[in-house]
C-alpha positions as a Python dict, from the first residue, in 0.01 Angstrom:
ca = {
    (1, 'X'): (0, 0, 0),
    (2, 'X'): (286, 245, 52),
    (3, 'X'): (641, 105, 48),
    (4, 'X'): (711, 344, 357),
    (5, 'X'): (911, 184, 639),
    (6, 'X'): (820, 152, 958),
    (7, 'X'): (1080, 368, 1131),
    (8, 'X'): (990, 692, 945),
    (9, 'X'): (569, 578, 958),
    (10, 'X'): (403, 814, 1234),
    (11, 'X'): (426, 595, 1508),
    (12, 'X'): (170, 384, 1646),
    (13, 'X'): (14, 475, 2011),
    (14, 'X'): (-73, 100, 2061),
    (15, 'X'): (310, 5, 2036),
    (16, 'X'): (442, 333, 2216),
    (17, 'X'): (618, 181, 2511),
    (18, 'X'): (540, 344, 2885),
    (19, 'X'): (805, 574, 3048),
    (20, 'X'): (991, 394, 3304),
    (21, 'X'): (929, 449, 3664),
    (22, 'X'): (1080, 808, 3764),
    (23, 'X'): (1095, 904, 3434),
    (24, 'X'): (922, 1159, 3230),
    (25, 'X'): (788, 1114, 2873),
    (26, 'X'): (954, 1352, 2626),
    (27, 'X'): (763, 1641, 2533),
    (28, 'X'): (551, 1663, 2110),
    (29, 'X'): (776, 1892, 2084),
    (30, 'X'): (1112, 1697, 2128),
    (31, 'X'): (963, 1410, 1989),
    (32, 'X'): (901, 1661, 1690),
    (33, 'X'): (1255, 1731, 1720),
    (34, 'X'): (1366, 1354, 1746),
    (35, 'X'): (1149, 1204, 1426),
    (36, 'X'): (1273, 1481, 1257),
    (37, 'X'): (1648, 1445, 1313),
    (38, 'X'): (1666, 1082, 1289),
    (39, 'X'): (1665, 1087, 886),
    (40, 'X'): (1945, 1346, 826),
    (41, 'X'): (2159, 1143, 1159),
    (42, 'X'): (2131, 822, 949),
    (43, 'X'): (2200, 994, 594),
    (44, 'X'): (2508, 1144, 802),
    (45, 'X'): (2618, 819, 913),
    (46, 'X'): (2555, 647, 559),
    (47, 'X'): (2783, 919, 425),
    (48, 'X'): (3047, 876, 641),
    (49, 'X'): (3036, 506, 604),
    (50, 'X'): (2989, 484, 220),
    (51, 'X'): (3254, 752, 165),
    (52, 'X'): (3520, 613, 407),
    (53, 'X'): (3812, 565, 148),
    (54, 'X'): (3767, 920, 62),
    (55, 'X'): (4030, 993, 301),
    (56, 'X'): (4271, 730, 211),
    (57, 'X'): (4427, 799, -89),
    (58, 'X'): (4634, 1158, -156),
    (59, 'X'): (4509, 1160, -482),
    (60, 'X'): (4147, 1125, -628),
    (61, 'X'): (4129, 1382, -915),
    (62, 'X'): (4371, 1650, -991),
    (63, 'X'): (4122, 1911, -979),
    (64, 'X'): (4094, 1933, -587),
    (65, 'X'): (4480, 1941, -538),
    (66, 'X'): (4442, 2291, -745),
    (67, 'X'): (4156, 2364, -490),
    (68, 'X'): (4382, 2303, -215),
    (69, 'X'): (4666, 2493, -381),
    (70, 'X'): (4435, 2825, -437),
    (71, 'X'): (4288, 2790, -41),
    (72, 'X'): (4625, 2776, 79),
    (73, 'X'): (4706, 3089, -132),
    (74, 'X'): (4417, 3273, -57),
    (75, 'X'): (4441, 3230, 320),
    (76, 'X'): (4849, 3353, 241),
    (77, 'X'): (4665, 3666, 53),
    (78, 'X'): (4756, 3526, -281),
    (79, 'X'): (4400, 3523, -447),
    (80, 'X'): (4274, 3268, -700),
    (81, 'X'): (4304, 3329, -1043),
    (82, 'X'): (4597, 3584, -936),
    (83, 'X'): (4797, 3395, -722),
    (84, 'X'): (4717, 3032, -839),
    (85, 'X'): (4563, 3008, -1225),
    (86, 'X'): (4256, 2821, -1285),
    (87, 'X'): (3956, 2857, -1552),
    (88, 'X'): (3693, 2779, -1321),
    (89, 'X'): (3527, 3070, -1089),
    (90, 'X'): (3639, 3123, -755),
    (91, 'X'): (3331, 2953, -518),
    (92, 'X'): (3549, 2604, -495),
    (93, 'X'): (3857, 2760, -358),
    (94, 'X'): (3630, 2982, -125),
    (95, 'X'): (3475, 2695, 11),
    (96, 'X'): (3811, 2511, 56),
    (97, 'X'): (3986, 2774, 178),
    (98, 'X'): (3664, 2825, 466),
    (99, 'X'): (3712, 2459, 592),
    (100, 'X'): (4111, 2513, 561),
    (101, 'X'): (4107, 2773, 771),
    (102, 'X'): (3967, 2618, 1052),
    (103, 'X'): (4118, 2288, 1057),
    (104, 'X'): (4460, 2324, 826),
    (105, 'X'): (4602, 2191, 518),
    (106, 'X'): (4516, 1802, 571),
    (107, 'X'): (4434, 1631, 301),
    (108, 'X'): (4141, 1454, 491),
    (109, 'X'): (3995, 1839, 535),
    (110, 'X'): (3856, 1825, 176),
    (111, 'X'): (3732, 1526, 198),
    (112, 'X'): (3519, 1604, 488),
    (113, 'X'): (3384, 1873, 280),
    (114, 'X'): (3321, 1656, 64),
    (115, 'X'): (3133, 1438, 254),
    (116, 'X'): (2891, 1743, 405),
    (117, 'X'): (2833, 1820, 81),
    (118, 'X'): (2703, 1460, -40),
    (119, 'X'): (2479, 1459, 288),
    (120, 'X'): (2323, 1727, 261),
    (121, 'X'): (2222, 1641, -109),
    (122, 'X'): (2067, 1369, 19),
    (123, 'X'): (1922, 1516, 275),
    (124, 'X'): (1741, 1731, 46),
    (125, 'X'): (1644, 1447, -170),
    (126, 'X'): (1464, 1351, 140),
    (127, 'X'): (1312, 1723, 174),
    (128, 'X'): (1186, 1715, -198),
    (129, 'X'): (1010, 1355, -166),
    (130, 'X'): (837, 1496, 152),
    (131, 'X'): (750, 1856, 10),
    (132, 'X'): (536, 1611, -250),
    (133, 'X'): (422, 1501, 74),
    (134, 'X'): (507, 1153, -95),
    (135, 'X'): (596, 861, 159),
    (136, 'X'): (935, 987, 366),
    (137, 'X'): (1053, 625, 262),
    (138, 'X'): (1121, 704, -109),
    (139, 'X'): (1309, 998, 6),
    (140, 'X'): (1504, 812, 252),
    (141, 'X'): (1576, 591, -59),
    (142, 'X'): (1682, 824, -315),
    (143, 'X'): (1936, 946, -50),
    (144, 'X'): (2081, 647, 4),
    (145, 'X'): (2100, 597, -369),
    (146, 'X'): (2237, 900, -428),
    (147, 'X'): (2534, 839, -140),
    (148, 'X'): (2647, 531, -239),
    (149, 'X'): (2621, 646, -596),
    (150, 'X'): (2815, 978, -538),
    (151, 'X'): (3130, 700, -436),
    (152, 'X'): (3156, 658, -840),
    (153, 'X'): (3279, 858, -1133),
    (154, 'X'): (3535, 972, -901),
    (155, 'X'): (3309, 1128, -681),
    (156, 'X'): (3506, 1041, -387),
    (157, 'X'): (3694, 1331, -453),
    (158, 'X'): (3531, 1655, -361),
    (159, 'X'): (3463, 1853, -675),
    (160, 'X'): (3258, 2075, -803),
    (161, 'X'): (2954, 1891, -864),
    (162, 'X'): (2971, 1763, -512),
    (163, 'X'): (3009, 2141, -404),
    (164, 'X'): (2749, 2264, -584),
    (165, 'X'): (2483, 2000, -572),
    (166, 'X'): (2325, 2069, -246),
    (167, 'X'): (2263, 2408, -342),
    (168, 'X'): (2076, 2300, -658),
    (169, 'X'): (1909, 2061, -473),
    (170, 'X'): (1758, 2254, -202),
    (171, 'X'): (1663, 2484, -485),
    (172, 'X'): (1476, 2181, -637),
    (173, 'X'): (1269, 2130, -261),
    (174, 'X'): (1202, 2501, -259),
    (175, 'X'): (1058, 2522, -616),
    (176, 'X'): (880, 2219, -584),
    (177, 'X'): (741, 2312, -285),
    (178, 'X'): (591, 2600, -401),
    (179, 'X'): (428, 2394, -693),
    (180, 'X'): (273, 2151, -485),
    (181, 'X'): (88, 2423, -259),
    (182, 'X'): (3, 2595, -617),
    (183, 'X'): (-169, 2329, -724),
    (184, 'X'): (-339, 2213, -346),
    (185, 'X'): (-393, 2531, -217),
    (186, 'X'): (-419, 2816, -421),
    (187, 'X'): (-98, 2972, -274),
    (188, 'X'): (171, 3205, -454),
    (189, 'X'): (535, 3162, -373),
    (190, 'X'): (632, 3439, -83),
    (191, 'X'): (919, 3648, -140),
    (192, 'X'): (1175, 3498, 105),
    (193, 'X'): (1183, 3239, -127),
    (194, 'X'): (1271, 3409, -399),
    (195, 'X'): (1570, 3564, -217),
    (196, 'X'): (1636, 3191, -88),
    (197, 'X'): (1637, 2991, -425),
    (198, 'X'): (1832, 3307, -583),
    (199, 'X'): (2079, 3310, -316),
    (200, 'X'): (2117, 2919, -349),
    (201, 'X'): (2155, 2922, -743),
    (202, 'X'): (2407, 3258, -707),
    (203, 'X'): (2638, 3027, -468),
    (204, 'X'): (2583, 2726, -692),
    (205, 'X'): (2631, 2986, -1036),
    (206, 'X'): (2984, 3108, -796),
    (207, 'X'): (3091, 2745, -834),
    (208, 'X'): (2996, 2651, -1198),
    (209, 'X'): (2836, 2858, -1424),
    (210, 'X'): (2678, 2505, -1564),
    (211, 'X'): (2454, 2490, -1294),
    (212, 'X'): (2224, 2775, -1467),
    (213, 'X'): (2026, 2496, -1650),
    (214, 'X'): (1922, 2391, -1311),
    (215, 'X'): (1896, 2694, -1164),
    (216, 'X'): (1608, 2799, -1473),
    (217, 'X'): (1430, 2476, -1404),
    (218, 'X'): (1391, 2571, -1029),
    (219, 'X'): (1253, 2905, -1101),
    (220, 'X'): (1000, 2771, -1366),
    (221, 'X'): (912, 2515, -1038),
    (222, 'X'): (856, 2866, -847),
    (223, 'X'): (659, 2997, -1059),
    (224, 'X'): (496, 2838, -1324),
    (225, 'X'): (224, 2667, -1158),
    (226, 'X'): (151, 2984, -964),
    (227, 'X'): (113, 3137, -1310),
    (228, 'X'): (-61, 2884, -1498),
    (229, 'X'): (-370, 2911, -1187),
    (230, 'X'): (-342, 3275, -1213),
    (231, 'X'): (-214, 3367, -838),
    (232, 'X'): (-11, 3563, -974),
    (233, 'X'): (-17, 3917, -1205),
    (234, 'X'): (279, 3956, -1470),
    (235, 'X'): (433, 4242, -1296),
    (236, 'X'): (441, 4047, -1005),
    (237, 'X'): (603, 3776, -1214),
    (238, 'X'): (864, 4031, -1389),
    (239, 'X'): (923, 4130, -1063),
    (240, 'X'): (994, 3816, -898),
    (241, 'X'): (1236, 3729, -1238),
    (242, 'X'): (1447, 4071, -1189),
    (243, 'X'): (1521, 4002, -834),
    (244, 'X'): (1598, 3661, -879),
    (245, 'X'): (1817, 3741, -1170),
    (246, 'X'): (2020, 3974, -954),
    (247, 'X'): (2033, 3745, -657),
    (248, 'X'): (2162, 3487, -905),
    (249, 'X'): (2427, 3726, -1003),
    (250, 'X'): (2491, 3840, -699),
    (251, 'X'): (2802, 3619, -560),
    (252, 'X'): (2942, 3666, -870),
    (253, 'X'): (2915, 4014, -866),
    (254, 'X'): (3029, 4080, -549),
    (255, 'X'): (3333, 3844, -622),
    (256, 'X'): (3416, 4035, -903),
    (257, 'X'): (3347, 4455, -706),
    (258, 'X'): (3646, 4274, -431),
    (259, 'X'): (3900, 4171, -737),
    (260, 'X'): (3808, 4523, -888),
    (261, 'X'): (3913, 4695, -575),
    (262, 'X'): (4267, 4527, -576),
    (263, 'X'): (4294, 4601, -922),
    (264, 'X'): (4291, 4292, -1038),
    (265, 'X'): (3926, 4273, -1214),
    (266, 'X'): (4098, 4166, -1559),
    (267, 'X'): (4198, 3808, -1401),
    (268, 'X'): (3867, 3757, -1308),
    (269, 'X'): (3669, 3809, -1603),
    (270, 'X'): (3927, 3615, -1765),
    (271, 'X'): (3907, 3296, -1540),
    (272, 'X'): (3592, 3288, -1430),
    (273, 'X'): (3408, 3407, -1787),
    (274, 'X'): (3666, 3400, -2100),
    (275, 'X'): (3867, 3086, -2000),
    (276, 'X'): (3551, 2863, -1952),
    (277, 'X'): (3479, 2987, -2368),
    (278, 'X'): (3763, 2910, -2480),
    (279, 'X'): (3717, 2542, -2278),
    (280, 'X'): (3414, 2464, -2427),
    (281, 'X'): (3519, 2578, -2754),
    (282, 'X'): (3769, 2283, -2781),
    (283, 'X'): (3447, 1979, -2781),
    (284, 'X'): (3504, 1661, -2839),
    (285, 'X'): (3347, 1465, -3158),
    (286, 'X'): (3002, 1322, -3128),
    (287, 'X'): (3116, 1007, -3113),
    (288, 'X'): (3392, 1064, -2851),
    (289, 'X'): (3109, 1214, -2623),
    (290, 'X'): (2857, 905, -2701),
    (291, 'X'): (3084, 698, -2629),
    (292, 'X'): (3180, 823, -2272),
    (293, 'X'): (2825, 862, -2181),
    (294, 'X'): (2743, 482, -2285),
    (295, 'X'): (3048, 427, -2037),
    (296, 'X'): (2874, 651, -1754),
    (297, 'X'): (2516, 463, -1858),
    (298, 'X'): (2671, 105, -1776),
    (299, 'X'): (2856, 240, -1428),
    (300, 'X'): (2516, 332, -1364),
    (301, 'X'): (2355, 50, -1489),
    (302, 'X'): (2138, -15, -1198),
    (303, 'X'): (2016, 294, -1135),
    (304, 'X'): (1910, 335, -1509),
    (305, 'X'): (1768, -22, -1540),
    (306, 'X'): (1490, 114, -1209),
    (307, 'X'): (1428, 384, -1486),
    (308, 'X'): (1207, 167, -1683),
    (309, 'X'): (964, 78, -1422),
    (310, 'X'): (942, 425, -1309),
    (311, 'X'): (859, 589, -1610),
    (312, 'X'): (719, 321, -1865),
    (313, 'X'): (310, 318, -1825),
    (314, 'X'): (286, 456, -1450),
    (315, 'X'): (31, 366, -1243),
    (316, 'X'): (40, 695, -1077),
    (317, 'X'): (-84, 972, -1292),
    (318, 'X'): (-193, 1245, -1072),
    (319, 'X'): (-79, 1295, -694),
    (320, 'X'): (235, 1345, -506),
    (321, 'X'): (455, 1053, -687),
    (322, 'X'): (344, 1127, -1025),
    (323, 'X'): (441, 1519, -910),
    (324, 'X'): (810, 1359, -828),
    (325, 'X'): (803, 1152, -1123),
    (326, 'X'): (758, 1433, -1368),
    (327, 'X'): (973, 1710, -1135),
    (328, 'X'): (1273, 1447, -1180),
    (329, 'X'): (1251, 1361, -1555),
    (330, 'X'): (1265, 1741, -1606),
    (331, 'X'): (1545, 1812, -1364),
    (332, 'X'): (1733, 1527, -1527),
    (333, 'X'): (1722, 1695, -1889),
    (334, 'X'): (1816, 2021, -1749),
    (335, 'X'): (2117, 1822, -1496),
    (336, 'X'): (2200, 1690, -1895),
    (337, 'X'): (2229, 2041, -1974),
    (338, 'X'): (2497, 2096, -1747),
    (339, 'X'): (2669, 1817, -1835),
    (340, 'X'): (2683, 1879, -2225),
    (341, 'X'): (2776, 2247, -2174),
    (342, 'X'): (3142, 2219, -2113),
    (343, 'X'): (3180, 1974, -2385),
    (344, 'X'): (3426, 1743, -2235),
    (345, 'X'): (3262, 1482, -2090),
    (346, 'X'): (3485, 1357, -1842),
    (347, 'X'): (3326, 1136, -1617),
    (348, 'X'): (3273, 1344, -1230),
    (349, 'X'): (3088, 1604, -1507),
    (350, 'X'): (2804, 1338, -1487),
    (351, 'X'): (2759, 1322, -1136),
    (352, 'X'): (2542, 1601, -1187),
    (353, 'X'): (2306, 1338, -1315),
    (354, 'X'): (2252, 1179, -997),
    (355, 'X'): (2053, 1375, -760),
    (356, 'X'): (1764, 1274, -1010),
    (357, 'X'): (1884, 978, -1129),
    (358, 'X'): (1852, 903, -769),
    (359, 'X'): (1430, 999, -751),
    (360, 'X'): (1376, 835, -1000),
    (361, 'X'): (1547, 500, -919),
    (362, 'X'): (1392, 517, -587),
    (363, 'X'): (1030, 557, -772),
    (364, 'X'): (1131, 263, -993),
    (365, 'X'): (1183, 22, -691),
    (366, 'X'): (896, 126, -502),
    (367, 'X'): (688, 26, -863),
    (368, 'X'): (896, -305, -889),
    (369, 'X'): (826, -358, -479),
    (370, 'X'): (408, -333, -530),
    (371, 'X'): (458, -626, -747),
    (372, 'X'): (517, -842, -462),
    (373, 'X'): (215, -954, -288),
    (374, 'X'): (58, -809, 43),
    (375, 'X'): (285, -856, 305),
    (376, 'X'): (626, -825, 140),
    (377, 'X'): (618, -489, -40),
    (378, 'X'): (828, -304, 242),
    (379, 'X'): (1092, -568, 223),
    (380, 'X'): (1061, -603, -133),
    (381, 'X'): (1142, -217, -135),
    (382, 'X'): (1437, -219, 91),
    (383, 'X'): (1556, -495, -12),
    (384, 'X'): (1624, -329, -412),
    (385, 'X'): (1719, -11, -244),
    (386, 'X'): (1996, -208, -48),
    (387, 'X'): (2101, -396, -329),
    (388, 'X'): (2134, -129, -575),
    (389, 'X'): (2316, 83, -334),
    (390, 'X'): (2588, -180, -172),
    (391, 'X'): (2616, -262, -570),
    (392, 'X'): (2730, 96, -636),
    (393, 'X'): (2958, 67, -314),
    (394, 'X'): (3106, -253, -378),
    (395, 'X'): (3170, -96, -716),
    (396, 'X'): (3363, 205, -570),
    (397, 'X'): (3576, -2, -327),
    (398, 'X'): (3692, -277, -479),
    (399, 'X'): (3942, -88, -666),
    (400, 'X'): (4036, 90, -364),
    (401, 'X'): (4133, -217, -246),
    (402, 'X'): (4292, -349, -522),
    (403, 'X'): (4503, -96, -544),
    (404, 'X'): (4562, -112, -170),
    (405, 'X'): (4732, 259, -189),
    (406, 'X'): (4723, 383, 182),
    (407, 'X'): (4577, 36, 279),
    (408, 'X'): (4907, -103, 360),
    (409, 'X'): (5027, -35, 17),
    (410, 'X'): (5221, 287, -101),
    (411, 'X'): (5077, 591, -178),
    (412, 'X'): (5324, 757, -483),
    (413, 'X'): (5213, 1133, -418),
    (414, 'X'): (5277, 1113, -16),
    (415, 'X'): (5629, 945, -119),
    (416, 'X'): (5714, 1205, -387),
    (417, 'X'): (5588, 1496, -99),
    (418, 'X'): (5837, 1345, 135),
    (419, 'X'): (6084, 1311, -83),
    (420, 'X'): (6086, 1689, -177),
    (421, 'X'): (6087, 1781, 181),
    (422, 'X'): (6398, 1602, 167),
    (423, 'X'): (6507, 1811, -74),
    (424, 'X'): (6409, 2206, -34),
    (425, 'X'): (6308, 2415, 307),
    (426, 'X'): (5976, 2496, 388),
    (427, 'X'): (5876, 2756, 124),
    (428, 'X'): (6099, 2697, -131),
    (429, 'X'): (5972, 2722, -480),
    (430, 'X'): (5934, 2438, -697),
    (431, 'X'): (5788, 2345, -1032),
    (432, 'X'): (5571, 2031, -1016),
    (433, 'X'): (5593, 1978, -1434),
    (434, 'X'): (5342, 1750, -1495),
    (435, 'X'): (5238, 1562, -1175),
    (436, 'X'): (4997, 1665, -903),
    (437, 'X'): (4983, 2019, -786),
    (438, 'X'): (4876, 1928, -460),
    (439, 'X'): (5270, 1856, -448),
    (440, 'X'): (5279, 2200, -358),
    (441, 'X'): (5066, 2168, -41),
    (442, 'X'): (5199, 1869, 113),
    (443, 'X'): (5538, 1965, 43),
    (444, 'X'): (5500, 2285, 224),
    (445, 'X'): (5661, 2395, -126),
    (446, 'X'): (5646, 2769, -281),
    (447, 'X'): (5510, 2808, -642),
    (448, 'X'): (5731, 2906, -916),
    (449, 'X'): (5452, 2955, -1151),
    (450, 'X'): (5096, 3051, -1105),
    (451, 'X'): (4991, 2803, -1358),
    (452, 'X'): (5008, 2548, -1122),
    (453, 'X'): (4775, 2291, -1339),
    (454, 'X'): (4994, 2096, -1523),
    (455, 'X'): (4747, 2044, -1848),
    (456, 'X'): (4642, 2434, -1834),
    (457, 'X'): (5064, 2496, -1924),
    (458, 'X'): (5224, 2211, -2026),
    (459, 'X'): (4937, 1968, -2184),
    (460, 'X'): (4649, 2016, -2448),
    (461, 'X'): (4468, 2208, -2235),
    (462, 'X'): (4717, 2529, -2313),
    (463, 'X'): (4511, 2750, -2542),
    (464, 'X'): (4231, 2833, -2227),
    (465, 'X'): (4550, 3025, -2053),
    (466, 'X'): (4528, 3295, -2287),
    (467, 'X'): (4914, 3322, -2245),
    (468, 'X'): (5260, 3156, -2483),
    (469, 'X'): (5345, 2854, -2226),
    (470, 'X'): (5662, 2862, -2408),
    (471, 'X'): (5724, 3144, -2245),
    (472, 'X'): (5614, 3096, -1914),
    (473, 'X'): (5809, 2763, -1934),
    (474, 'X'): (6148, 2965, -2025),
    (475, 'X'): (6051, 3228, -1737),
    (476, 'X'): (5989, 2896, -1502),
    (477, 'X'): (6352, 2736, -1558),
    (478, 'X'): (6535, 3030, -1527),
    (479, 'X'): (6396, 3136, -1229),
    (480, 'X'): (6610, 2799, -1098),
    (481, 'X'): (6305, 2641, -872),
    (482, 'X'): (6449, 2425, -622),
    (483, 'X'): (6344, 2143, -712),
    (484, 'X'): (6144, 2057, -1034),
    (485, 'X'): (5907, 1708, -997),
    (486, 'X'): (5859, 1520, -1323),
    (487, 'X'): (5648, 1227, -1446),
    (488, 'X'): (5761, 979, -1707),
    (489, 'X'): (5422, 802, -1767),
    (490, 'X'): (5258, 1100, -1809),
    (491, 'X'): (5570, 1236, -2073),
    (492, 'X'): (5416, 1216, -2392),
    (493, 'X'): (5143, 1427, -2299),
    (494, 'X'): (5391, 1735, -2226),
    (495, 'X'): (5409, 1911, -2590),
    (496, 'X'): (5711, 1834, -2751),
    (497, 'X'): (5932, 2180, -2710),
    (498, 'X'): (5792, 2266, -2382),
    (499, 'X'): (5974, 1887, -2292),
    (500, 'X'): (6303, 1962, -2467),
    (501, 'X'): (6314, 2265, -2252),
    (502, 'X'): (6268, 2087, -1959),
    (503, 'X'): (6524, 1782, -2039),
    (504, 'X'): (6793, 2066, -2191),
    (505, 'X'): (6729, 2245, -1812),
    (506, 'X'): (6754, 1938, -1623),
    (507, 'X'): (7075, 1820, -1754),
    (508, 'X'): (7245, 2166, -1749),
    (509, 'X'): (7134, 2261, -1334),
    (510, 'X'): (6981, 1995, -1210),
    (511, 'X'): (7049, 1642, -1010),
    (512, 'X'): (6813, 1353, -977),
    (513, 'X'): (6744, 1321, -622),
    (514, 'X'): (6437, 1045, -608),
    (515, 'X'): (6241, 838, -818),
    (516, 'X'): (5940, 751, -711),
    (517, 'X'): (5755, 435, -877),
    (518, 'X'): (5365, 476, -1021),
    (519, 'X'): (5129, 254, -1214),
    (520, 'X'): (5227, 449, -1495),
    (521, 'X'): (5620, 501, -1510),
    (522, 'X'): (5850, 636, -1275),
    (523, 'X'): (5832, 973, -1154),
    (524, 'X'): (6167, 1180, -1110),
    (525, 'X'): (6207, 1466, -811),
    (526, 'X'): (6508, 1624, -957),
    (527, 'X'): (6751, 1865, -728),
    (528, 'X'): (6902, 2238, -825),
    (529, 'X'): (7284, 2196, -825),
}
């Protein structure tokens, strides 16, 4: 017995109620139409539910104030990696600066991006269980799983692995797709999806370049089954490969032909290529990085513990589940890939984990739920689908609600953005040390520095500039910003002459205006004389 649920089963002509009196029976089609929106209207709804204190806080990660910072650059003609510093490529701010364009500089405007991008994840979770042709059930679970899962490892926050995960995933459907109808039917992939999955991994690539591991294990879906029944020739094959290679390139390139006709091609290839080199270069130990992932492991405890059931001795060893089973497993060691490549191991770098995690988890409670007897496999199934994800949920909010910051409590960033409004006109140039950059967005504040990330110029992060921060620093102060925002708790993590600069600048032309009270210290908004 299947653990599919009723409400996505075909449904049942016996139980099909009569049209009322005067009214006429919708159409197959638009009841085509109607099965076939009702799982992507309830993964929307699940999203906006399980991500709902995405838009409370200012602050999730410091990484999508930057975002913000480049959009609202780019959309003043100020381009990324020009006009705003960062060693990522340029596909984030794109996308931020699309959805900031049409509905302003809000902080809940991320967010929402955010929260399209988590849906349609799981909406393509959904696509690849039922591209196995598996029951629509287990894709139904894995994207639940995945949604509520998403809310951890500071996934509230939309970065890039939210951004570029529904890209890879889709990829995943397409590729599988074409294996399944390899193996059933003797078919070769078309070309349009070539041009799709390249087009999908070139956005995703545009994004972060990490997402190549899963952008190879998509193509090898494509066409490796094709290959191994011999539907298709080599130069086929080589052919396929060159134009997906170029398509993969090919946001990337065209990226870098509209930098190189302002002239300013050398900033590119620095941010998006040189500056991600000189990232990784800087890895942490072995043990530093096992000991973050055991972290990540027991966040995700549940999800890892359905592992076991759906991998150790399957039942399942040929079909559409055992297809999934073995299509996930490899997607997760290529999504570990990814993950490993940087070198860092901070913890929203493992969210690319979860899109698989996800399959699998939902194939290790449908094995758990056929354990029950006949009868209560169905509510066996939901029922450790449920609890898994309002685990990972509960996990997510209670410190949201702890914390209680825009919950009735304060929120520090919004207090220090008013305060410097207090302090400067709209546009005037400040120099947010070592807090937040999105500073510069709420405050309706200029920039006096490009390097607006306060651990690319300031912190350990300082070699991947390519530039002497000293310097910049020394060119920063006496450019007299208007106001200049600093955090004590974060203090010690400013390198030592960069902060006597700072303190010797303060004292000389400066007043304290507001202090602002954190978890971690005080944090000073300080006034030009």
């Amino acid at each position: 017995m299947s653990p599919d649920s009723s409400i996505l089963s075909r449904p049942v002509p016996a139980l099909t109620p009569a049209p009322a009196p005067g009214l006429t029976a919708p159409s197959p089609r638009m009841r085509r139409l109607l099965r076939g929106a009702a799982v992507p209207l309830l993964l929307l709804v699940a999203a906006g539910l399980l991500r709902a204190f995405a838009f409370v806080p200012a602050v999730i990660d410091t990484d999508e104030g930057l975002y913000m910072v480049q959009a609202r650059e780019w959309l003043h003609g100020n381009w990324p990696l020009v006009g705003v510093w960062d060693m990522h490529p340029v596909g984030a701010p794109a996308l931020f600066a699309s959805i900031m364009w049409l509905f302003g500089e809000a902080i809940w405007v991320p967010r929402m991006l955010g929260l399209v991008g988590t849906w349609l994840t799981a909406w393509g979770l959904f696509a690849i269980v039922r591209f196995a042709t598996a029951p629509p059930a287990l894709g139904l679970a894995a994207g639940l799983l995945y949604l509520a899962h998403s809310t951890l490892l500071g996934g509230l926050a939309t970065n890039t692995e939210i951004l570029f995960a529904p890209l890879v995933t889709w990829s995943m459907a397409l590729g599988l797709r074409s294996a399944r109808r390899a193996f059933e039917h003797d078919e070769a992939p078309p070309f349009i999806k070539i041009v799709a999955m390249g087009l999908l991994i070139g956005c995703a690539l545009a994004i972060k370049p990490v997402s190549v591991f899963e952008g190879c294990l998509a193509w090898l879906l494509l066409v490796g089954p094709p290959v191994l029944r011999g539907l298709m020739r080599w130069r086929r094959v080589l052919g396929y490969a060159a134009v997906y290679t170029v398509l993969c390139a090919l946001p990337t390139l065209l990226l870098g032909f509209a930098y190189l006709l302002r002239g300013e091609l050398d900033a590119f290839i620095t941010g998006t290529f040189i500056a991600p080199l000189r990232y990784a270069g800087g890895r942490i130990p072995i043990t530093d990085a096992s000991r973050f992932t055991l972290i990540v492991v027991m966040i995700l405890l549940w999800a890892f513990a359905l592992l076991l059931p759906a991998l150790i001795r399957p039942r399942v060893k040929r079909g559409p589940v055992a297809l999934l089973r073995w299509v996930a497993v490899a997607w997760f060691i290529a999504a570990t890939g990814a993950v490993v490549m940087p070198g860092m191991y901070y913890q929203h770098y493992y969210l690319i984990w979860l899109p698989p995690l996800c399959l699998l988890a939902a194939l290790g409670a449908r094995r758990l739920a056929h354990s029950a007897r006949a009868g209560l496999v169905v509510p066996a199934f939901a029922l450790l689908v449920g609890g898994v994800t309002m685990d990972a949920w509960r996990s997510s909010t209670v410190p949201e609600l702890y914390g209680a910051i825009g919950l009735g409590g304060p929120d520090p960033v919004r207090e220090v953005a008013a305060a410097i409004r207090r302090e400067i006109e709209p546009g005037d140039k400040i120099w947010v040390a070592n807090y937040h950059p999105v500073l510069y967005v709420m405050a309706n504040a200029g920039l006096a520095t490009r390097y607006a990330f306060p651990g690319q110029l300031v912190g350990q992060h300082w070699r991947v500039t390519g530039i002497d921060p000293n310097e910049e620093v020394a060119r920063i102060l006496a450019s007299n910003p208007q106001a200049i925002v600093v955090d004590r708790g974060w203090w010690p993590r400013v390198r030592p002459r960069i902060a006597a600069m700072i303190e010797d600048a303060l004292a000389e032309r400066y007043d304290l205006a507001s202090v602002v009270y954190e978890e971690r210290g005080p944090v000073e908004i300080w006034r030009l004389k």
